[in-house]
C-alpha positions, 0 to 999 in steps of 0.5 A: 419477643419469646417464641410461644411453641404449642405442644400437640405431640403426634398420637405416635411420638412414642414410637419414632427413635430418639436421638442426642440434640448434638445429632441434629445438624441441618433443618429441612424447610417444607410447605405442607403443600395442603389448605390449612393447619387441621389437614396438615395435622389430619396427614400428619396422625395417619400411620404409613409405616409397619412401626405405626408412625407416619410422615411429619415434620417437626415443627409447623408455622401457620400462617399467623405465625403460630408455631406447633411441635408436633414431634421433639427435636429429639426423636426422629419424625420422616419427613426427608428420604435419607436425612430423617436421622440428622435433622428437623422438619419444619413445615410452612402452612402453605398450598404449595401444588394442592390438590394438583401435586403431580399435574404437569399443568399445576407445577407453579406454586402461587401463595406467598409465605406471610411476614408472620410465618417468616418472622416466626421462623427466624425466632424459631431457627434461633431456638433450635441453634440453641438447642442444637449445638451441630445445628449448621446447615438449612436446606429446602425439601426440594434441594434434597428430594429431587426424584422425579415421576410421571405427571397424574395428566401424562405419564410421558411428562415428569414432574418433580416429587417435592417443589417445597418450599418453592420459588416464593420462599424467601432463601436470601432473606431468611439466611441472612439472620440464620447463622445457618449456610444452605446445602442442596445436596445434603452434605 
């Protein structure tokens, strides 16, 4: 069954760098860690930066395995300190830590992915090694981002800064059809 990506480009695509298909080589897997796909969109349009972009992953699958792109793989979307330039963020519709991120008390992530995010993340992770001739490598936001800071309920407790996607993520099951290996370090 073909992948039916919907194109809702971000209001400042224009402005993030371009870059070869052949300088992507890693996928970054994150959770929005927000309800629902219109506040994921509602983060993803607010500008953070002085160029006038913000944060946002590439792509986005929401729970009924609707894939939207938000960003082309060719342009270079912030969505990972330190590995924006070499490659693709794809966020699951998820709750993940929301509304408590950084509550010492709120750290277990309790919504599972669905079958159909899954699904459609296989068949996505397919299209983008097409795509991508150098694309090797897949790592979870938490395995590269691995910061710390002091929990919002007590400064003296420190809670990871990004958890996504999290211990429900399925790794084994979505490595095994991916051709892709697992980094945690970046490298």
């Amino acid at each position: 069954m073909p992948l039916n990506i919907v194109d809702q480009p971000l209001p400042y695509v224009s402005l993030l760098p371009e870059r070869p298909a052949e300088a992507v080589d890693m996928v970054v897997i994150h959770c929005t860690e927000l309800p629902d796909l219109a506040m994921a969109r509602e983060y993803g349009e607010r500008v953070l930066y002085d160029s006038g972009a913000g944060a946002s992953g590439h792509f986005y699958i929401d729970r009924d395995g609707s894939v939207y792109r938000y960003v082309p793989g060719t342009r270079v979307a912030n969505h990972v300190r330190g590995h924006n330039p070499n490659s693709i963020g794809i966020e699951l519709v998820n709750l993940g830590r929301y509304p408590h991120w950084w509550d010492s008390r709120h750290q277990t992530m309790t919504e599972p992915y669905t079958l159909a995010q899954l699904d459609a993340l296989d068949a996505l992770l397919g299209e983008l090694r097409r795509e991508h001739p150098n694309l090797r490598r897949i790592a979870g936001h938490e395995d590269l981002d691995t910061a710390r800071l002091p929990s919002t309920d007590d400064p003296s407790v420190e809670v990871p800064r990004k958890l996504d996607p999290g211990p429900l993520f399925p790794w084994a099951e979505v490595l095994e059809g991916s051709g892709l290996v697992r980094t945690r370090d970046g490298r």
